[in-house]
C-alpha positions as CSV (number, residue, x, y, z in Angstrom):
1,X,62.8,-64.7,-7.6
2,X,64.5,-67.5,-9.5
3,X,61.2,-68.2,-12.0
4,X,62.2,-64.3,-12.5
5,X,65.9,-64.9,-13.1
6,X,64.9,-67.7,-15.6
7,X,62.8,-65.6,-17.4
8,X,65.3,-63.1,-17.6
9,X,68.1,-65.6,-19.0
10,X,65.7,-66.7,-21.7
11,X,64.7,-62.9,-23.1
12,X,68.4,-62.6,-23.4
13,X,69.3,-65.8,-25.3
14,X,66.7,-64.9,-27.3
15,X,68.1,-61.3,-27.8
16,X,71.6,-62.8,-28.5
17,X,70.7,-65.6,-31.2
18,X,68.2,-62.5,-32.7
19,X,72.1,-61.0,-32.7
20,X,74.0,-63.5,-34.1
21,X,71.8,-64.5,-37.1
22,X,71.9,-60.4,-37.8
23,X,75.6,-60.8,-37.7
24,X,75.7,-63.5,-40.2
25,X,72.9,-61.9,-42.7
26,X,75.4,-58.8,-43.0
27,X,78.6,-60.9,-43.1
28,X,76.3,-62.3,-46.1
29,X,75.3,-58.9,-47.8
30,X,79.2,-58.0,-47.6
31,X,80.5,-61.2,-48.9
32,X,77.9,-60.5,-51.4
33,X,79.5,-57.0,-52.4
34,X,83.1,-58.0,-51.8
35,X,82.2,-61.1,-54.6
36,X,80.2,-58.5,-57.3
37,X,83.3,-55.8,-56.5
38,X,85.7,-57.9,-57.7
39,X,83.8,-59.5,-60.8
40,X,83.5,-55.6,-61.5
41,X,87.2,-55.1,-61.6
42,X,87.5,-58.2,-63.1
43,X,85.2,-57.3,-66.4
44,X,87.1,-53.5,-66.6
45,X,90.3,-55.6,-66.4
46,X,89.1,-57.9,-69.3
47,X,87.6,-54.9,-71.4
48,X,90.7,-52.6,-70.6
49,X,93.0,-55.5,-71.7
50,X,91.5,-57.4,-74.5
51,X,87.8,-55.8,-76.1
52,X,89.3,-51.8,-75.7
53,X,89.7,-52.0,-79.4
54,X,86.5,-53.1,-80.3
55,X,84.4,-51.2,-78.2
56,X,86.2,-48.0,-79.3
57,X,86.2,-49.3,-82.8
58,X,82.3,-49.5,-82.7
59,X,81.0,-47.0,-85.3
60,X,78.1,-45.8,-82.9
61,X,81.5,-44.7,-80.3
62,X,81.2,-41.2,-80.7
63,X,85.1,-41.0,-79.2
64,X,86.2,-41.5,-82.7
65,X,85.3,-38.7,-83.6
66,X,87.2,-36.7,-81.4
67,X,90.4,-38.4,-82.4
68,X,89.7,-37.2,-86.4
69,X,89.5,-33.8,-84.6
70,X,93.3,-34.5,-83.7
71,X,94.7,-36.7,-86.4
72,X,94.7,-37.3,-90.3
73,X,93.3,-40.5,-91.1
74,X,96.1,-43.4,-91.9
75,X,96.5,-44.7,-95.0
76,X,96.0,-47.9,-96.3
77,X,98.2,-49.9,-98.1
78,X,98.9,-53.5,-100.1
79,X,101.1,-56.1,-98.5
80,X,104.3,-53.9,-100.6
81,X,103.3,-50.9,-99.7
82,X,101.4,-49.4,-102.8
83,X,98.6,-46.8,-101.2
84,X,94.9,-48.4,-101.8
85,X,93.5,-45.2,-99.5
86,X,94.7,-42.6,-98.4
87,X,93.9,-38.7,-96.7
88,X,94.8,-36.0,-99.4
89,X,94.8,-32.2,-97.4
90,X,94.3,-29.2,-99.3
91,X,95.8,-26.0,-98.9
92,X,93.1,-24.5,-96.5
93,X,92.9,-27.6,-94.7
94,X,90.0,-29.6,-96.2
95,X,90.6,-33.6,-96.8
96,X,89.7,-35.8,-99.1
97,X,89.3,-39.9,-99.4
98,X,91.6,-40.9,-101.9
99,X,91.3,-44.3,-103.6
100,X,94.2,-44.5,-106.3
101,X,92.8,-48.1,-107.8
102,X,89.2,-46.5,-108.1
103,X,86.4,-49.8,-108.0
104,X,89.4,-51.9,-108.4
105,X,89.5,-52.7,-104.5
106,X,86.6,-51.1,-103.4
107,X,85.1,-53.4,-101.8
108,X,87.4,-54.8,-99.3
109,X,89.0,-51.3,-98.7
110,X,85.7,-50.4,-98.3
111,X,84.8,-46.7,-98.3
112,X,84.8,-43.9,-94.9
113,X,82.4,-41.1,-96.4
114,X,79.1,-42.5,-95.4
115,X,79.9,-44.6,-92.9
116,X,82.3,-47.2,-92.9
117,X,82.6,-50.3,-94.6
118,X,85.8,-53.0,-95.2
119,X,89.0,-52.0,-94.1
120,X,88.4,-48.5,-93.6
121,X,85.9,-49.9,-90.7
122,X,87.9,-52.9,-89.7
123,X,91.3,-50.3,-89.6
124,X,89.2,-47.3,-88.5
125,X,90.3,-47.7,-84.4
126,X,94.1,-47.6,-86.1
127,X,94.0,-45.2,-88.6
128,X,93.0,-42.4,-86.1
129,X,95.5,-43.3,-84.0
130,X,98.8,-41.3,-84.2
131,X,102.7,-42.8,-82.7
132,X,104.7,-40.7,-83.7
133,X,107.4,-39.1,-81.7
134,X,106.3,-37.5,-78.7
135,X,107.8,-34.1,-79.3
136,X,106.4,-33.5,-82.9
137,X,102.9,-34.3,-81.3
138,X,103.3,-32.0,-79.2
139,X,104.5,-29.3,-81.1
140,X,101.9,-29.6,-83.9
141,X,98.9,-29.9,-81.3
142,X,100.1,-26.5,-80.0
143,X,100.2,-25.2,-83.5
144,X,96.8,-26.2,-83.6
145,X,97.6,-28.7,-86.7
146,X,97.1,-32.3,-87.0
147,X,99.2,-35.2,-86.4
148,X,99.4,-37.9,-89.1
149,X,97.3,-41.1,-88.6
150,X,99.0,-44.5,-88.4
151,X,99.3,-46.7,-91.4
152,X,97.6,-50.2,-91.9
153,X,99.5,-52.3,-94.0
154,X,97.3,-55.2,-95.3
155,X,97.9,-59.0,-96.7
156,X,96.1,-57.5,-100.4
157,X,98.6,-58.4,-102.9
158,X,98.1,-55.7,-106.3
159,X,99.0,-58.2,-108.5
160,X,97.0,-60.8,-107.5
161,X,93.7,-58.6,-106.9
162,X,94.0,-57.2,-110.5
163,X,94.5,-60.3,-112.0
164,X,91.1,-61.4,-110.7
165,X,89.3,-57.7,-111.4
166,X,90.7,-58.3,-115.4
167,X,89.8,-61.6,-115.6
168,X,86.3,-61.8,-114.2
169,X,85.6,-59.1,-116.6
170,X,82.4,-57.1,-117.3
171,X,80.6,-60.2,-115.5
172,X,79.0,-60.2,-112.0
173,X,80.6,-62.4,-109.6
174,X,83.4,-62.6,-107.1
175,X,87.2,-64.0,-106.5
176,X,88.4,-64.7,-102.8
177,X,92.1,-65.8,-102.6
178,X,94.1,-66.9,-99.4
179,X,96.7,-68.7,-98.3
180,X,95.5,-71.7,-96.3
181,X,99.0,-71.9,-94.4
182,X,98.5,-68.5,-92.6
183,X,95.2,-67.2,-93.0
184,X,95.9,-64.2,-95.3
185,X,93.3,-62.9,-97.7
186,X,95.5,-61.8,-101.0
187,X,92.6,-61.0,-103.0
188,X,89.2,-60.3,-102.7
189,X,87.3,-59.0,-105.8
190,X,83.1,-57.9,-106.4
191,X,81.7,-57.6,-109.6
192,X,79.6,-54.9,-110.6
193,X,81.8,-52.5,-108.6
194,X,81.8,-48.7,-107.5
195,X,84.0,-45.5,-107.8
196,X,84.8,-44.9,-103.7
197,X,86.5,-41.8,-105.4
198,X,82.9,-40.7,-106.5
199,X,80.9,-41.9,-103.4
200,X,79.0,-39.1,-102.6
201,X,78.0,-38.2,-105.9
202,X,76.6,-41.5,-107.1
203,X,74.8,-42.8,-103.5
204,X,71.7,-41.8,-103.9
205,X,71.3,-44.1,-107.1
206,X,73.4,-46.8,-106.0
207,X,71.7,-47.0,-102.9
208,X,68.0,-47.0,-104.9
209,X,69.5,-49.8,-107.2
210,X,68.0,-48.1,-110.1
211,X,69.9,-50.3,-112.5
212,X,69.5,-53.6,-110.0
213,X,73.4,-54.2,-109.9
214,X,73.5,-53.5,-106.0
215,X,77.5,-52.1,-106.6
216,X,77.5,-51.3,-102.7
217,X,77.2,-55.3,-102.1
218,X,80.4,-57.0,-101.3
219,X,79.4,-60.3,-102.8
220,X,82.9,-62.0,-102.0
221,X,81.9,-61.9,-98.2
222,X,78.1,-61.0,-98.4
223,X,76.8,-62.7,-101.5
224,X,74.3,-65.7,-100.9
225,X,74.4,-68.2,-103.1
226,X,73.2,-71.7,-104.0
227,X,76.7,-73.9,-103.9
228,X,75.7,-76.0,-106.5
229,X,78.3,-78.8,-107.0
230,X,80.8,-77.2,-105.0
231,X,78.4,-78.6,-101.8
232,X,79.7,-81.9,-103.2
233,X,82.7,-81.5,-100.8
234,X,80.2,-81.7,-97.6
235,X,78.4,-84.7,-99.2
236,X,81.6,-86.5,-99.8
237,X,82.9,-86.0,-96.7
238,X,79.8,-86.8,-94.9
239,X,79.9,-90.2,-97.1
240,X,83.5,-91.0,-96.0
241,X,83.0,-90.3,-92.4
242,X,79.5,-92.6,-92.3
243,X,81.6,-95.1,-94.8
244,X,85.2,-95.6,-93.1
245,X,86.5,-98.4,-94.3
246,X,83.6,-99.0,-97.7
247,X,83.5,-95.5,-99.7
248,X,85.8,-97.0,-102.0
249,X,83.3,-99.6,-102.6
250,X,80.8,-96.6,-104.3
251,X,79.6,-97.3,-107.5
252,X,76.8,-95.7,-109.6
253,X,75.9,-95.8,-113.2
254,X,74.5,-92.9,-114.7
255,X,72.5,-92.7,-118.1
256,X,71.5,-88.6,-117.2
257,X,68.8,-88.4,-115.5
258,X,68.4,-90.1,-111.7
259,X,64.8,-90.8,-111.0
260,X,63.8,-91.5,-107.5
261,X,59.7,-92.0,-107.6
262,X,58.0,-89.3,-108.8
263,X,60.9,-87.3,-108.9
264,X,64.0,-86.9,-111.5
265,X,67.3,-85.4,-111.2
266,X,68.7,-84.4,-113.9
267,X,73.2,-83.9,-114.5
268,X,74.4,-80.9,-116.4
269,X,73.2,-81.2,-120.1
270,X,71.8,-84.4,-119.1
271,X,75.3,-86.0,-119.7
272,X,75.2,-89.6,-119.4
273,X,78.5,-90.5,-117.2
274,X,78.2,-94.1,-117.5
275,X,79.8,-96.7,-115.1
276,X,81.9,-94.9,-112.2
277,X,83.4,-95.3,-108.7
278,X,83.1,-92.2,-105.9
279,X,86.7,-90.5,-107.6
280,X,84.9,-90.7,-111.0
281,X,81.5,-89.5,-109.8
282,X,82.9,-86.5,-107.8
283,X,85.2,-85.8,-110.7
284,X,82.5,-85.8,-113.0
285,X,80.4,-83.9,-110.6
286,X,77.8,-86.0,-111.3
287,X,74.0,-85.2,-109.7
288,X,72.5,-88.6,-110.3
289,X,75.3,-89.8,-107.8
290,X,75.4,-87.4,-105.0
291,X,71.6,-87.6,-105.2
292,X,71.3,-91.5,-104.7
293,X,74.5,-91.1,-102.8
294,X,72.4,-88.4,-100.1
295,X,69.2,-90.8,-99.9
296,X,71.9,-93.3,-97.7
297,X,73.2,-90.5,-95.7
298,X,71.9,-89.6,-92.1
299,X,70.1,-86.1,-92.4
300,X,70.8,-85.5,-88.7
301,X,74.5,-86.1,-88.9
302,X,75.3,-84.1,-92.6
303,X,73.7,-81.2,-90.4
304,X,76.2,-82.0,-87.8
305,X,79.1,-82.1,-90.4
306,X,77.8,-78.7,-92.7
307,X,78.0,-77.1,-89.3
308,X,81.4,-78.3,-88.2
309,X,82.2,-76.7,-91.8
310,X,80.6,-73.3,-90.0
311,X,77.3,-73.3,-92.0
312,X,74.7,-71.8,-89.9
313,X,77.9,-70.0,-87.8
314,X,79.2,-67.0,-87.2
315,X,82.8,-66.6,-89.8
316,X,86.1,-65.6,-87.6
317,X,85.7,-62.4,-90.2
318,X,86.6,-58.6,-89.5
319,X,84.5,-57.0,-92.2
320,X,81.3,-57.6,-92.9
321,X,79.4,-60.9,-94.0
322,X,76.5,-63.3,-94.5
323,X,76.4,-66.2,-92.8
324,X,76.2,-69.7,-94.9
325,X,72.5,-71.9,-94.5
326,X,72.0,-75.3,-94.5
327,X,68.5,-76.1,-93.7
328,X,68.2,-80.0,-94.5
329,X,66.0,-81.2,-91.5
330,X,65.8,-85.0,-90.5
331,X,62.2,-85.4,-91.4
332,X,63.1,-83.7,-95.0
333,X,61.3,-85.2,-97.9
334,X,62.6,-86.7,-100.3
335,X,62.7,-83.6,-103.0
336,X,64.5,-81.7,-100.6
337,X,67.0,-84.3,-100.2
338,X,67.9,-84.9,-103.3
339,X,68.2,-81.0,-103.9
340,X,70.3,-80.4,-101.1
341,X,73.1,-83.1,-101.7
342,X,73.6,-81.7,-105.1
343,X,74.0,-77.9,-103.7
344,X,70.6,-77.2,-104.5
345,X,67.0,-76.4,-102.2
346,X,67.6,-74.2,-99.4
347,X,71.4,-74.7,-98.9
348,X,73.3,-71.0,-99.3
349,X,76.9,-70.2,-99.0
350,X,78.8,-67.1,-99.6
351,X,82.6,-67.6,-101.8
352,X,84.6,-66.4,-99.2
353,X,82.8,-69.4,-96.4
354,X,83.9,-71.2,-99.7
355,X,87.4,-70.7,-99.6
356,X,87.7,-70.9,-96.2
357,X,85.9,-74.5,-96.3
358,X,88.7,-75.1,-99.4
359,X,91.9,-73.5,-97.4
360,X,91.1,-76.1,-94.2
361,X,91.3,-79.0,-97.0
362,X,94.6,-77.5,-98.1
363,X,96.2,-77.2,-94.6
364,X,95.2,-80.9,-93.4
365,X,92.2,-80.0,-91.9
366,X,92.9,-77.2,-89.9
367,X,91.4,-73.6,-90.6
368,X,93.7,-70.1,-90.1
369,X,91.4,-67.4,-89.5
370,X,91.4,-65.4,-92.1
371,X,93.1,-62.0,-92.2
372,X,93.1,-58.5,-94.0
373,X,95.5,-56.4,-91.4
374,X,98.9,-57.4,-91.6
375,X,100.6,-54.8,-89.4
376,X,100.3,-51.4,-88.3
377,X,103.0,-48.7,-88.5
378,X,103.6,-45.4,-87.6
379,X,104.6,-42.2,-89.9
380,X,108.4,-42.5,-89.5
381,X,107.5,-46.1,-90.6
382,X,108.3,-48.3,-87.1
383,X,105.7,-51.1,-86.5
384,X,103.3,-50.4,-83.5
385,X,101.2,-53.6,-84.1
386,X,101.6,-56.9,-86.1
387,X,99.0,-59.4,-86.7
388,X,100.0,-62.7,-86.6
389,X,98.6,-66.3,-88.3
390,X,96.3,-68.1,-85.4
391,X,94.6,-71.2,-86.0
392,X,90.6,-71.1,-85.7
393,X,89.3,-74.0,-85.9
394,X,90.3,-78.5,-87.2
395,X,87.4,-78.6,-89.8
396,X,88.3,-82.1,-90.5
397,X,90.8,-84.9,-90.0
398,X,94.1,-84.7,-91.8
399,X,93.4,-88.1,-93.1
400,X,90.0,-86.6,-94.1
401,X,91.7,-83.3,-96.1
402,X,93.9,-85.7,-98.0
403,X,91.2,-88.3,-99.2
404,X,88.9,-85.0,-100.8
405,X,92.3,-83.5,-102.0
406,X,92.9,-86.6,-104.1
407,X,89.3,-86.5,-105.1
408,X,90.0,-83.2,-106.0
409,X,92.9,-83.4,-107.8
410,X,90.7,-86.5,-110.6
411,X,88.4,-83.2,-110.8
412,X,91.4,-81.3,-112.7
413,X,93.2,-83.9,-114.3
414,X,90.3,-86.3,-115.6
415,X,86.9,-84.3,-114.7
416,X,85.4,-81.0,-115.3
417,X,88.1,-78.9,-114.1
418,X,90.3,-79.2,-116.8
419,X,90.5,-75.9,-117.4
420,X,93.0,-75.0,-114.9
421,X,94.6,-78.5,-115.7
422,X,98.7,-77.1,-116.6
423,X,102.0,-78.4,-117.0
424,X,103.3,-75.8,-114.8
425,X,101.4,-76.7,-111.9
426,X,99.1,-79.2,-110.2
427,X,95.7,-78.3,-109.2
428,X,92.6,-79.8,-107.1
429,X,89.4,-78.4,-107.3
430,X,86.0,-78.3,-107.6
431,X,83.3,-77.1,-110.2
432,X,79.7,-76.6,-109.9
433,X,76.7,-75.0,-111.6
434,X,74.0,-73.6,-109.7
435,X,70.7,-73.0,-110.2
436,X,69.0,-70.3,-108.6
437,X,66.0,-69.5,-110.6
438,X,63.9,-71.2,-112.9
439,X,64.2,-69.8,-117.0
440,X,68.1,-67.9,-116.0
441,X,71.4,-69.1,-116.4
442,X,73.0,-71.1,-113.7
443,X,75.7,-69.6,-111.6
444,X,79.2,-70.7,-112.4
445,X,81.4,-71.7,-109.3
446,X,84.8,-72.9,-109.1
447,X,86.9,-73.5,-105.8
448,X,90.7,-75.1,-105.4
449,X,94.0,-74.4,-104.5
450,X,97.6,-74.9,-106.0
451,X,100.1,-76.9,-106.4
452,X,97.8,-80.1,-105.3
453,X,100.6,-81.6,-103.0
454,X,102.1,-78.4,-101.2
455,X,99.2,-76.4,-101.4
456,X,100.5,-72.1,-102.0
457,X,97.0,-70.6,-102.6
458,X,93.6,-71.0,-102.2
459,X,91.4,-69.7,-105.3
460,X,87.6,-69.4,-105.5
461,X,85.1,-67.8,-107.9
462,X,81.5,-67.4,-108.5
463,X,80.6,-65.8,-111.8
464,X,76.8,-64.8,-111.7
465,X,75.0,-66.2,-114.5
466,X,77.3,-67.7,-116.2
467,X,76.6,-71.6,-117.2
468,X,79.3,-74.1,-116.6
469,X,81.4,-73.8,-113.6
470,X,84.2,-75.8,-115.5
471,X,83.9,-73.4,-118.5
472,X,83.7,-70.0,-116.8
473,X,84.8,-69.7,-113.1
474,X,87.9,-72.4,-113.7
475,X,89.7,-70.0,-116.3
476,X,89.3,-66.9,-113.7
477,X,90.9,-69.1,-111.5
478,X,93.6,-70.2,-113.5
479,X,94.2,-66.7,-114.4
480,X,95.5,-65.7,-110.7
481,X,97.2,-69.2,-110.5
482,X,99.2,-68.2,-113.4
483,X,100.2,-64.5,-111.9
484,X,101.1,-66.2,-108.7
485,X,103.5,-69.1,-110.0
486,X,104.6,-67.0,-112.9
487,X,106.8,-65.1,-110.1
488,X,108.9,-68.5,-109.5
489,X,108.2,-68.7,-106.3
């Protein structure tokens, strides 16, 4: 009876351990839930809160529609208020695109009639978005009319953007101005443009390139380009962070032509620069230099550096872009070297990576994101949203930012920027000549900001096919220089 009783106790021990470790498995499982439930709530809290926008702004959200159902798209308008797009309505209803400045802006306004592009993509969430009183919503939904859309009031300044339109001229090319304190785009300018007024009826040839202009690119944001000497700014700062306390020690003496073994690197019109210390070669923009200058540098860390300037990164943009390329691997040979450290080989940037690359040197290291949308307001003209400066990323030291802008400010006073070299106010820049194919005309780049010591405004240019950096892209420049300062501020 008691070997019974033992067996007994044992089947039941059994049973209740059996128990318990079921008890703990579905204490598991619901932990388990309880944790994913919460990480649930969690993401709709994060997406309600801080990506609604985005996700709504998407131009595969079909929701968007339904609001242009409801509400006649916003205008958009210049930092003063001048209309750069707005939604005309006919008498039976029917609305019409409206851009008053024709190619003038179109690429940064962008266009809304097949698809969406710049600011009418960027502002699209916005536009269709009505705040106006309550009761007059009311009142015209149940009169089965339409409320007006908000407004998006931008950081484009008129004056600025048609200085750059006029002075680039009847060339290919592009102008992206800022101001490296805040982060606001004043100006951004493609050359060949388009009619946004006359979309529909030209798409089908712009969009075959039958005349190999491709108007539809914005080449401000989206247009690739070999740096040329403007990539000079990387190398020298690369130099000066692997040479402390001994860049001023630099000297080179050029007769032209750099040869390095079998190879040869030749400076513009094989101008022989003579003697020179760095301030003189940089100012000179001289390729025999930077060329024997690069062979010293660590190919590892100048990657580190280009990408620290966001080459090979994603740009802190709102409207489209292409992103910058630096390719220089540490087993490169010695042709690519040399190329590279001159702004030549693989290395592509786009003008407005450019400026932004220029505007951190301007503000002691320390890039703003850039910015189109200054605020938002409503029809009876209150503000419903304001976009504030925020600061995106230190590029560099502010010791760093002051040594190039000295070395920037030799290239305007004593180098090859003397075209924007004035009494009225100090410049540093930069100047380069890029080659991109072999029997063409080299692109023309220019890059700087103004006055040297309190830097205002950041100014860069690419003019396609144009020759001398110094000659072309350095008078567009100075052209919007001279609107901005010519207003006494």
């Amino acid at each position: 009876m008691r070997l019974f009783e033992k067996k007994t106790s044992k089947k039941q021990d059994s049973a209740k351990n059996s128990a318990k470790k079921s008890n703990k498995n579905i204490l598991r499982l619901t932990y388990m839930i309880v944790v994913l439930f919460v990480v649930m709530i969690g993401y709709e809290g994060y997406f309600l809160f801080f990506q609604r926008e985005d996700v709504i702004n998407n131009t595969y959200n079909a929701r968007l529609d339904s609001f242009s159902d409801r509400v006649v798209r916003g205008k958009i308008r210049s930092s003063n208020g001048t209309v750069l797009a707005e939604t005309l309505v006919g008498e039976a209803g029917e609305e019409t695109r409206s851009y008053p400045y024709g190619p003038v802006f179109a690429h940064v306004v962008g266009y809304s009639a097949r698809g969406k592009t710049g600011l009418e993509a960027a502002g699209n969430f916005y536009m269709l978005r009505s705040h106006i009183n309550l009761v007059e919503r009311t009142v015209r939904e149940l009169g089965g009319g339409k409320n007006p859309g908000d407004d998006i009031y931008t950081t484009l300044d008129v004056e600025l953007q048609q200085a750059a339109w006029d002075a680039l001229g009847d060339r290919k090319g592009a102008v992206v101005v800022m101001e490296p304190d805040t982060g606001k785009i004043l100006a951004m300018v493609s050359k060949p443009g388009y009619d946004p007024n006359t979309l529909n009826q030209d798409w089908d040839w712009m969009v075959e390139d039958v005349d190999n202009q491709a108007r539809l690119l914005n080449r401000a944001a989206q247009g690739l380009y070999p740096p040329g000497s403007v990539f000079k700014l990387v190398a020298l700062l690369e130099y000066i962070r692997e040479n402390p306390n001994g860049y001023e020690d630099f000297h080179f003496d050029c007769d032209g032509i750099y040869e390095e073994g079998e190879y040869s690197i030749q400076c513009f019109n094989q101008t022989a620069h003579g003697s020179m210390n760095l301030k003189e070669a940089f100012a000179n923009s001289c390729n025999g230099a930077f060329a024997s200058l690069g062979l010293r540098l660590d190919k590892g860390q100048t990657r580190k550096t280009a990408e620290e300037l966001l080459y090979n990164s994603q740009l802190p943009l709102a409207i489209a872009y292409s992103k910058s390329l630096f390719q220089l691997k540490e087993d490169g040979d010695v042709w690519e070297t040399l190329q590279t450290y001159i702004g030549q080989g693989k290395t592509q940037v786009t003008p407005m990576h450019t400026a932004m690359i220029t505007a951190a040197i301007a503000n002691g290291g320390i890039l703003m994101k850039p910015y189109l949308m200054d605020h938002v307001e409503h029809a009876g003209g209150e503000t419903v949203r304001q976009f504030t400066p925020q600061i995106e990323k230190n590029l560099m030291t502010a010791e760093e930012a002051a040594i190039l802008t000295d070395m920037m400010a030799a290239v305007v006073t004593m180098g090859t920027g003397s075209a924007v070299n004035t009494e009225g106010y100090t410049v540093a820049g930069k100047t380069g000549s890029a080659e991109f194919e072999k029997g063409r005309e080299t692109h023309g780049w220019f890059t700087g900001f103004a006055p040297a010591d309190q830097p205002e405004l950041v100014v860069t240019v690419i003019v396609e096919e144009s020759g001398s950096g110094g000659k072309t892209a350095a008078p567009v420049a100075r052209a919007v220089f001279d609107v901005w300062f010519g207003r006494g501020f």
